[in-house]
C-alpha positions in Angstrom: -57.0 -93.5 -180.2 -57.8 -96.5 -178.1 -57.2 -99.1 -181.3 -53.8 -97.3 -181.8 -52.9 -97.6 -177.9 -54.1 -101.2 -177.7 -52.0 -102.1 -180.4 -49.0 -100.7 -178.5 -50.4 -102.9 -175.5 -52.4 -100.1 -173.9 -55.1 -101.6 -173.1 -58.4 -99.6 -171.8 -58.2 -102.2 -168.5 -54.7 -101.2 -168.0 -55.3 -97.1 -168.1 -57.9 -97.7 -165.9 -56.0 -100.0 -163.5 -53.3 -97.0 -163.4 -56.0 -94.6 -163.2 -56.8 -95.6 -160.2 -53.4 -96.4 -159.0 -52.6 -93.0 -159.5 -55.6 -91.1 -158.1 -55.3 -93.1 -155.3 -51.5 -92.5 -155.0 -52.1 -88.4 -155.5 -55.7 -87.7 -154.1 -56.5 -86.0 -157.6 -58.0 -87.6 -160.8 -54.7 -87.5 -163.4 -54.4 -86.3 -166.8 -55.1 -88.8 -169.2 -51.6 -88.5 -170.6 -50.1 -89.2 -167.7 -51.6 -92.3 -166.9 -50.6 -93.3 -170.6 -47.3 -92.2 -170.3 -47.0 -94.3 -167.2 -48.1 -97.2 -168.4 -46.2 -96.7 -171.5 -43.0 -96.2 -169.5 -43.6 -99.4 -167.7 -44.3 -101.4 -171.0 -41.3 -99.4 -172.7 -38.0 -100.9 -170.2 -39.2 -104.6 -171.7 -38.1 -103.5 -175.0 -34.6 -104.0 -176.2 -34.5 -104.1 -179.6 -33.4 -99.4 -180.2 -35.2 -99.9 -183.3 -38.8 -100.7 -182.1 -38.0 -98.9 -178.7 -37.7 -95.8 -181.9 -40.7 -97.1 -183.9 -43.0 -97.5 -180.6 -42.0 -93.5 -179.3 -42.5 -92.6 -182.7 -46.1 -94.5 -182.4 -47.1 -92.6 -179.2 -45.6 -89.3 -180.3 -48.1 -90.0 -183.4 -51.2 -90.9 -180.8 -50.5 -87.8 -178.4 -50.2 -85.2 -181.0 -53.6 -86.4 -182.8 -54.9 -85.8 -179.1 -53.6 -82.5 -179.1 -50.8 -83.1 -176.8 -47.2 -81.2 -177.1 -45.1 -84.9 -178.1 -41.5 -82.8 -178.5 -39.8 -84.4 -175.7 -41.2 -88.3 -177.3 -39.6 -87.0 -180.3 -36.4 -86.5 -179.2 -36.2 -89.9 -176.6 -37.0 -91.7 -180.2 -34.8 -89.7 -182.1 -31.9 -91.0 -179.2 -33.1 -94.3 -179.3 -32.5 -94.4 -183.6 -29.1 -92.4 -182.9 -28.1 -95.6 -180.2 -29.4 -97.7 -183.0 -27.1 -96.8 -185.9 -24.0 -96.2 -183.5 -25.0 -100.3 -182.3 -24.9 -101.1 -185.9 -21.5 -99.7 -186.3 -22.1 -96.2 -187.5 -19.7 -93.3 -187.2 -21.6 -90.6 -188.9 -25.2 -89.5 -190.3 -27.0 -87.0 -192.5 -30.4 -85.0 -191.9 -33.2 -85.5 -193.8 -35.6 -83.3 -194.0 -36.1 -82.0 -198.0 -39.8 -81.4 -198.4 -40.3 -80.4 -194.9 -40.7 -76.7 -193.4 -38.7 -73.5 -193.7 -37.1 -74.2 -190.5 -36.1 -78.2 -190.6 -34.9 -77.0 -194.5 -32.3 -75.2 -192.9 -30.6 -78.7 -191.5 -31.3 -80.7 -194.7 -28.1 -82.6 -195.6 -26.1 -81.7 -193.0 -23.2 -84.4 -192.0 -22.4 -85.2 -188.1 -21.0 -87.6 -186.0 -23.7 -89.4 -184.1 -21.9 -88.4 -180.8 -22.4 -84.8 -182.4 -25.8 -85.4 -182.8 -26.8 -86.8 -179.6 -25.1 -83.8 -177.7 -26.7 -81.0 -179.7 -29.9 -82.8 -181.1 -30.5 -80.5 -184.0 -33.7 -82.7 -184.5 -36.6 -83.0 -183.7 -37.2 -79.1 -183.9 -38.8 -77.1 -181.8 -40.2 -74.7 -184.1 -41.2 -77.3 -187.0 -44.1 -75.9 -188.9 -45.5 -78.9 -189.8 -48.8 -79.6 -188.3 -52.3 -80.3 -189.1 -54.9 -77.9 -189.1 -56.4 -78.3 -185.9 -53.1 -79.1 -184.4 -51.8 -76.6 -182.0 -47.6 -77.5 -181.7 -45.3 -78.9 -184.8 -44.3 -82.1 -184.9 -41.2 -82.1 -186.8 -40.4 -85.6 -188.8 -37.2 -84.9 -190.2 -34.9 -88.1 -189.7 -30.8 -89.1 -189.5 -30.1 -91.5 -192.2 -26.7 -93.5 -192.2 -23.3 -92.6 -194.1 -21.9 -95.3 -195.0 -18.2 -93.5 -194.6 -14.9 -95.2 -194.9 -14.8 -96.2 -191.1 -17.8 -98.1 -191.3 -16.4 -99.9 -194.3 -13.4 -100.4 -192.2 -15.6 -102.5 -189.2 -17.0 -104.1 -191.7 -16.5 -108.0 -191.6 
């Protein structure tokens, strides 16, 4: 876990430094995913480029659930930043993938919306997504909006 968080410019010396920051700040040692998180949140607003703010959520999500750590709420910030993404790029629309995923996310699998749809109901990540490792103890649902290339796209098309 600490390779994977240093790669995402984590570093040990920087949990520690908030560590301290916030033990000192609340009186209480804090949960390890807190001081990652905050960190994280800090190193995040630098980013402008929705793609890699996606990709990097996605990459925490990845590193909290091996922890054992609930990441549904990282899901669905990264699955808002991909949404921002495609509609930046000119996107009206999107489909769900999610064939060769679990009972629940096969439910959604192909379904057409508008990306404003999407971001208002966010029918992914799910909640209840079965897929999980043994040992882990919440799903972590990896079904993904891919782009339809409809005829108003074509039309703001240069």
């Amino acid at each position: 876990m600490k390779e994977e968080l240093a790669k995402m410019g984590l570093t040990e010396e920087k949990l520690k430094r908030r560590e301290n920051e916030l033990l000192a700040k609340m009186g209480v040692q804090p949960q390890k995913i807190f001081v990652i998180l905050s960190v994280f949140n800090e190193t995040i607003l630098k980013v402008k480029n929705l793609n890699e703010k996606c990709e990097r959520y996605l990459s925490l999500a990845d590193i909290l659930r091996k922890g054992g750590e609930d990441t549904f709420h990282i899901l669905q910030i990264a699955v808002k930043a991909k949404l921002a993404a495609l509609r930046k790029d000119g996107f009206i629309n999107v489909s769900i993938i999610a064939s060769g995923m679990c009972e629940r996310c096969k439910k959604v699998d192909g379904k057409v919306l508008s990306i404003e749809q999407a971001l208002k109901t966010m029918p992914i990540p799910i909640r209840e997504c079965q897929n999980r490792g043994e040992d882990e103890n919440y799903g972590y649902c990896i079904c993904e909006y891919y782009p339809e290339h409809d005829d108003e796209y074509w039309k703001n098309q240069p």
